[in-house]
Residue, then its C-alpha position, 0 to 999 in steps of 0.5 A: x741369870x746365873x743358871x742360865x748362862x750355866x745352861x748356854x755354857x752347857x749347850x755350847x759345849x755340847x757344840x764343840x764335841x764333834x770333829x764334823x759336826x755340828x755343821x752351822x751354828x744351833x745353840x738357839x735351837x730347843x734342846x729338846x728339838x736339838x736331842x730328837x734330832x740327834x737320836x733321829x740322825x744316830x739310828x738313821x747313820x746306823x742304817x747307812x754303816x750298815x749298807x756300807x758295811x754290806x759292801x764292804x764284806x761283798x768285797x770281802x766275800x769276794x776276797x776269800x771266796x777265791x778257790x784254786x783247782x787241785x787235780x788228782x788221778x782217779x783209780x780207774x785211770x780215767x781222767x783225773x778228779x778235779x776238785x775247787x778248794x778255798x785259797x782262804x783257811x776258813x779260821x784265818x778268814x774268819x779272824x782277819x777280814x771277816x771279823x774285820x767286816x763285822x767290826x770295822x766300825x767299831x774298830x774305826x770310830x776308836x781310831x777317829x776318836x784317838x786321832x780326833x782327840x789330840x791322840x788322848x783317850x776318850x770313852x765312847x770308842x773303848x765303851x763301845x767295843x766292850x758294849x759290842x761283845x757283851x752284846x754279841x755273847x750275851x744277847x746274840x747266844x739268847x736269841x740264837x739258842x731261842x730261834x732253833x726249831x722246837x726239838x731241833x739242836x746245833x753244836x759246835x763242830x770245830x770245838x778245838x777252834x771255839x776253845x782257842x777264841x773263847x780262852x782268847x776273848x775273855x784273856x783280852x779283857x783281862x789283859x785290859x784290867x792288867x794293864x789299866x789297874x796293876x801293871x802301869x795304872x790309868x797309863x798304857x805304856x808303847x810296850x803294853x800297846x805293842x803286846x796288845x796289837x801283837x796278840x791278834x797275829x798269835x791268835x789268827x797262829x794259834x786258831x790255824x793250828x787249831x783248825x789244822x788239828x795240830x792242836x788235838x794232841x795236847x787236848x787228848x784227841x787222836x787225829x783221824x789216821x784215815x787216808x781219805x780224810x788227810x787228803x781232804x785236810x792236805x787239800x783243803x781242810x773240808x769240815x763234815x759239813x762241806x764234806x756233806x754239801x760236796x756229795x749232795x746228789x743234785x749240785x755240788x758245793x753249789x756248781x751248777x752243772x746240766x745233769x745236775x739240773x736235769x735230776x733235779x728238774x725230774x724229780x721235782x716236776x715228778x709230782x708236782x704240778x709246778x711251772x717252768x719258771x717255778x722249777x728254774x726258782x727252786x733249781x736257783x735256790x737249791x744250788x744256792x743252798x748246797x754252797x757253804x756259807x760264811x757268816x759273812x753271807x748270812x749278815x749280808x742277807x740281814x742287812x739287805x733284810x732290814x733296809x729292802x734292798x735285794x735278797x740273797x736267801x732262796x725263801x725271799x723269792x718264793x710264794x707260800x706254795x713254793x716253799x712248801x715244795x722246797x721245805x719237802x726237797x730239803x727234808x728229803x734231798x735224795x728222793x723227794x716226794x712232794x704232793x704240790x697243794x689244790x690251787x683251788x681251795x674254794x670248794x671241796x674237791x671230791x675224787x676217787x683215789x684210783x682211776x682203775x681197779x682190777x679185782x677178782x671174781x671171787x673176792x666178795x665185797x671190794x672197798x672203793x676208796x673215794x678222797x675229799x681234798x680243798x676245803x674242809x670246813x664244811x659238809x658237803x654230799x655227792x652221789x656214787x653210782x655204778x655203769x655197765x660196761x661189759x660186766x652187768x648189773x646183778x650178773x657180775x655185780x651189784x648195781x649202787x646209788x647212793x649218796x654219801x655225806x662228808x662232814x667237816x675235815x673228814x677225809x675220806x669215805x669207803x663205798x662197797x662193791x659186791x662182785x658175783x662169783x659164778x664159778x664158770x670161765x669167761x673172759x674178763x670184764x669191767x664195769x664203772x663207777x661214777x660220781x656225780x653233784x647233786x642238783x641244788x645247794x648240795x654243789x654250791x660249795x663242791x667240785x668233782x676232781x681230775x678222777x671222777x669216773x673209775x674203771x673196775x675190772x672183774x678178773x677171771x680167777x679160775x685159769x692162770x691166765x695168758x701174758x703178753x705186751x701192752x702193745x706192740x710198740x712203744x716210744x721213749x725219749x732218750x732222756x727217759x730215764x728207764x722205758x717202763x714197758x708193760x707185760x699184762x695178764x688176761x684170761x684169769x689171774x689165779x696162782x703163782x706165775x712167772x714168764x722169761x724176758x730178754x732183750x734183742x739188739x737191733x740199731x740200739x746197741x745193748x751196753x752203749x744205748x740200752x742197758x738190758x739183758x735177760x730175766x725173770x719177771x713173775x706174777x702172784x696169784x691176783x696180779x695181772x700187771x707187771x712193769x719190765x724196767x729197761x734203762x736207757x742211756x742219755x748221751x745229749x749227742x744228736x743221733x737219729x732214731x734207735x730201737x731194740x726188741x723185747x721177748x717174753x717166753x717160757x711162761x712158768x704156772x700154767x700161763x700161756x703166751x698170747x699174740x703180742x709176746x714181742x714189742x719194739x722200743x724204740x728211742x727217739x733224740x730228745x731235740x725238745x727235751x735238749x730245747x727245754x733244758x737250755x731254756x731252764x739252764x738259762x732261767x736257772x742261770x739268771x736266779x742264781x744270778x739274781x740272788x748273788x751276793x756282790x755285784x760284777x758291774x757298776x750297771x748291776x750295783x747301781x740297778x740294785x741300788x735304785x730299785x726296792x728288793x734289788x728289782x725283785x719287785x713281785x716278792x717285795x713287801x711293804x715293809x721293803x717299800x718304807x726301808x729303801x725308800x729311807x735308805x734311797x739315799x745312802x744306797x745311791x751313794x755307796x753305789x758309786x764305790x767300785x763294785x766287789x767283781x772289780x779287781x778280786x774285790x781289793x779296789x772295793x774293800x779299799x774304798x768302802x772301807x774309807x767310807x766306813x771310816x767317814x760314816x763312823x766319823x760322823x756316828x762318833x759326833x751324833x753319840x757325843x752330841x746327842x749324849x751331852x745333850x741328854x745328860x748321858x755319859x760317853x760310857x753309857x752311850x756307848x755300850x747302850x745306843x752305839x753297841x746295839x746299833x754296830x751289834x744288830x744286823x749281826x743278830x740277825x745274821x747269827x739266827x738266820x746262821x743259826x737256823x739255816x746250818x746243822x752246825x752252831x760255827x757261823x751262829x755263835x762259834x765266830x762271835x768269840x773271835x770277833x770279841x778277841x779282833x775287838x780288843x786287839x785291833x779295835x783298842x790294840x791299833x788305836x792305843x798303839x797310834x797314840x803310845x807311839x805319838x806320846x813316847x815321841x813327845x817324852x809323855x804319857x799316854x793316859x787311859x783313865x781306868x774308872x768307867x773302863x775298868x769297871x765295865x771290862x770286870x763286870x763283862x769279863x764276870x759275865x763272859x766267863x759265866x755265859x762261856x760256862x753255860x754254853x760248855x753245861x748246855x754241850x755235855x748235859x743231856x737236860x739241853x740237849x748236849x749241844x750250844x743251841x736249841x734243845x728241849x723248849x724248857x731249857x733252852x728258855x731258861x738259857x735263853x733268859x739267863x743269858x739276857x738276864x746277864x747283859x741287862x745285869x752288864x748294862x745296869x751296873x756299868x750305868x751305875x757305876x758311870x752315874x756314880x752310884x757305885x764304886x769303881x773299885 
């Protein structure tokens, strides 16, 4: 009897834990039900901090992604240079609203604690806050150096920055055992408070100086004297990166502009065989990527991951074959060159690798090079032949009928064309060479590709030969490019010759339509075709039709001149072209539009809301499915908070942060309860349960950062100055709430230091000696000289070092918690 009513006692006290919770009376409940229910409740509130929080730092997003216009005279007098710059320093930005982003809801539920408490401290705030930054640089770092590509390495570009949070980070937690354990012991004192707030301005000060280089003087480091360099500071602080996203050929610190559309559309359908809509998607995903990213981008991206709602990263939108394409632009930006994969993988594809040749009469034996392609895993056999043309059997070549065969995964195979030289002029000739099926089961698991027939012409090699024009017209759009105009040679192709060009106005003016002029344009001996390249001029302005005249003259070697030694070019208005390129400018529009990061409307954010992948439902996957539809819920309701377009963000920022505030309220009460229940410890909930669950979407955001920036900055290099925001706002704020309400009332604001202090020690411990390893892995050629990825060898054993030291954090603080070891 007695030990019943101990229980009932124990489940009543676990009742009265929460300030809102529980709702209705469930002491009769079994405990077990009761605690599953609980945990269950707990990871679910996860979910909607997070989707909270991911409207929160839209707002946020919004709020310092503001930029200002700055002009600037060019040095030709033209008109002046007009350049968009962050009205927000990207260090400050970091340090106050997005470290108040990340941490919101850490910072919140010590607050409500506090207040909740009758302004007396508790444990699951504090341990919440030293769990999340033990986490964050120990477990976030592990997964961070582990994800980059094998090979693949990424360092800290602003070093001086990291230095400052870093020193900052650890100097918090030291300051929480000074002021717990030898200064007032197991009491915060109002001035202690104070000093503890105060220390969060003079790091955002100290990490703009920074950030500025006014601080590389005292490190031993000269400010670049460059003048281009402190324009760039003086206007905006652009870091190598930004600088390098600034120059990219296509868009600009993603602007997205109609020539830098039309570059981008022509190169990439050059080689391709991609649609439209396609090349509007990559379009839309390469002007998302040249823009640079917060890291408040990245934890967006990975909340909406998680819990299927509308993705921000271009490669969520693209099918397999899609991303082999933007994987080729990104490697090669400047000039890509993509070979677009066989749509038909069925049967293996068998082509020649060029649809025409031209060799000479005297060259012997010629090797056609015919290409397999499509599926490879298993033999297949075709015939070649050959077929008169002009040129005949046994006279000018020797005739083939062969069959030949591929074994698996062989790619290519060499047949040998035998050409007779019989040592007298004539005119030059062509014969074909054919591939065919052959009958049977032989063609079941083979197909002939786009050049199954290939032209061979036979060149006469015993004059120089004539030159003249392909044709005596040809017709260009004005939005060619370059007119490729052909000059070939006939009659023979032997020794070295060249031939003058020049270029003759007529109602395309030279300068202004065209850029031409004179030159040489010269053959080797073999040659027998050459491309005179004209470059013409695209000014989108509707003109009627305009041409000009291109001569060859004064032949060189021995050539002779033949009949067509003029052709007209003319260039026609690209009407069609300029229909096209609205349609892909308005396609492209609405992808940039469906990958933004906050909502303009109340329409769009309700749309997104209701809607698995944000209405992207082609490229949702089943695992989007389950998650919105466990997400419903919370995302119709954060959907009525004032979208972040609305009023710069503010109205956003304020509300849904009102929301965090009641969604931590109500995790705080789950974590007590639950805990109580199951018999853990405040302490042991918090830097367990709570701290992954706050600490995970950042995870993700750090290894998306990680892998998708040349630099570690977003991955790693903010997760210090998010620890340092922790202690100075998430405790600083609350403890100085409380001190000013016992100075008030002439008592003492009580900290019990036992479970706190041991935990900040060991953390500080474990801070110091991951903080450490991170400076070894950027000097030490063993990792690669850089924080993240390296050699595989290495950049593992960093990785296990580095968990082995948050799992050595947690167990030790549990012990100590359970008493098994001693605080002090």
């Amino acid at each position: 009897g007695e030990s019943g009513s101990s229980w009932c006692g124990n489940k009543n006290k676990c009742s009265t834990l929460g300030l809102i919770l529980p709702i209705f009376s469930e002491e009769t409940w079994p405990a077990a039900l009761r605690g599953t229910l609980y945990l269950i409740g707990l990871l679910y509130s996860f979910l909607g901090v997070s989707i909270v929080a991911d409207i929160f730092m839209c707002a946020i997003e919004k709020i310092t992604s503001k930029t200002k216009k700055i002009h600037f005279a060019t040095p030709k007098g033209d008109s002046p240079e007009v350049i968009e710059v962050p009205v927000w320093n990207g260090t400050v930005a970091n340090l106050t609203l997005m470290a108040l982003g990340s941490s919101a809801p850490e910072i919140l539920l010590n607050v409500i604690e506090i207040i909740g408490n009758n302004f007396e401290a508790g444990q699951l705030g504090p341990g919440t806050i030293v769990g999340s930054a033990a986490f964050n640089l120990l477990a976030i770092s592990a997964v961070c150096i582990i994800g980059i590509p094998t090979g693949e390495t990424r360092r800290i570009d602003q070093i001086i920055v990291f230095g400052v949070t870093a020193s900052f980070s650890v100097l918090a937690y030291i300051w929480l055992l000074v002021i717990l354990k030898w200064v007032s012991p197991e009491e915060v004192e109002l001035w202690e408070a104070i000093l503890t707030f105060v220390f969060f301005p003079i790091l955002v000060v100290i990490a703009y100086c920074a950030d500025k280089q006014w601080l590389h003087p005292l490190f031993g480091q000269k400010r670049t004297t460059s003048s281009d360099k402190e324009r760039q500071i003086e206007l905006g602080n652009f870091t190598p990166a930004e600088e390098m996203l600034k120059d990219r050929a296509y868009f600009r610190n993603g602007q997205f502009d109609r020539d830098g559309l039309v570059s981008f559309i022509k190169d990439v359908k050059k080689n391709t065989k991609l649609s439209d809509e396609d090349a509007a998607v990559l379009a839309a995903s390469k002007i998302i990527d040249s823009k640079p990213h917060s890291r408040m981008w990245y934890r967006i991206g990975a909340v909406r991951n998680i819990t299927g709602g509308r993705k921000t990263q271009p490669s969520w939108r693209m099918n397999e074959k899609l991303k082999e394409v933007y994987d080729a632009i990104n490697e090669h930006p400047e000039a890509p060159n993509i070979s677009y994969p066989d749509e038909d993988e069925d049967k293996a594809i068998i082509d020649f690798h060029t649809s025409s040749a031209a060799v000479l009469e005297n060259v012997g034996t010629y090797k056609v090079t015919i290409i397999r392609h499509g599926k490879l895993d298993e033999t297949v056999r075709i015939r070649v032949e050959t077929i008169d043309g002009s040129a005949v059997e046994n006279e000018d070549y020797q005739p083939i009928n062969e069959v030949l065969t591929f074994e698996p995964q062989e790619l290519e195979k060499e047949v040998g064309l035998t050409i007779i030289d019989d040592n007298q002029w004539e005119p030059d000739e062509e014969f074909f060479v054919k591939l065919t099926l052959i009958p049977g089961d032989d063609s079941k698991n083979v197909r002939l590709g786009r050049t199954s027939i290939m032209e061979v012409t036979i060149l006469n090699d015993d004059e120089p030969g004539m030159l003249q024009f392909e044709k005596r017209g040809h017709l260009v759009k004005e939005s060619v490019g370059n007119a490729r105009i052909t000059v070939i040679r006939q009659n023979g192709a032997d020794g070295d010759i060249s031939v003058k060009w020049k270029t003759i106005d007529k109602s395309a003016v030279n300068g202004k339509d065209y850029h031409g002029g004179e030159g040489m344009l010269e053959f080797n001996h073999g040659e027998t075709r050459r491309v005179i390249e004209i470059p013409i001029e695209n000014d989108m302005d509707f003109e009627k039709d305009e041409n000009f005249e291109l001569e060859i003259y004064e032949p060189k070697g021995g050539a002779t001149i033949g009949r067509i030694n003029r052709t007209a070019v003319t260039i026609t208005n690209d009407d069609e072209f300029n229909s096209i390129m609205n349609k892909m400018m308005l396609m492209t529009n609405l992808n940039v539009d469906s990958m933004r990061v906050h909502n303009e409307t109340w329409g769009q954010q309700l749309k997104d809301a209701m809607n698995v992948n944000g209405g992207d439902v082609e490229n949702a996957t089943a695992g989007d499915y389950v998650m919105h539809f466990l997400t419903f819920g919370f995302k119709i309701l954060f959907a009525l908070i004032p979208p972040a377009g609305m009023g710069g963000g503010w109205p956003c920022f304020v509300v849904s942060l009102g929301m965090i505030g009641l969604l931590t309220c109500i995790v705080g009460d789950l974590a007590s309860i639950f805990g109580c229940l199951v018999g853990l410890e405040d302490s042991v909930t918090a830097i367990t349960l709570v701290a992954l669950g706050t600490s995970l979407p950042d995870t993700f955001a750090s290894k998306a950062a990680a892998v998708g920036e040349k630099s570690a900055d977003n991955a790693i290099g903010n997760v210090t100055g998010s620890n340092s925001v922790n202690v100075f706002l998430g405790l600083g704020l609350p403890w100085l709430i409380a001190a000013i309400y016992h100075f008030a009332k002439g008592s003492k604001f009580v900290v019990p230091s036992g479970s706190l202090g041991f935990s900040v020690t060991i953390y500080a411990v474990c801070a110091i000696i991951g903080l450490g390893l991170l400076v070894v892995r950027r000097y030490v050629a063993f990792f690669g000289k850089a924080e993240l990825g390296g050699p595989t060898g290495a950049k593992w054993a960093s990785g296990v070092f580095f968990v082995m030291l948050w799992f050595t954090y947690v167990a030790l603080s549990t012990l100590q918690a359970y008493g098994v070891i001693g605080a002090e």
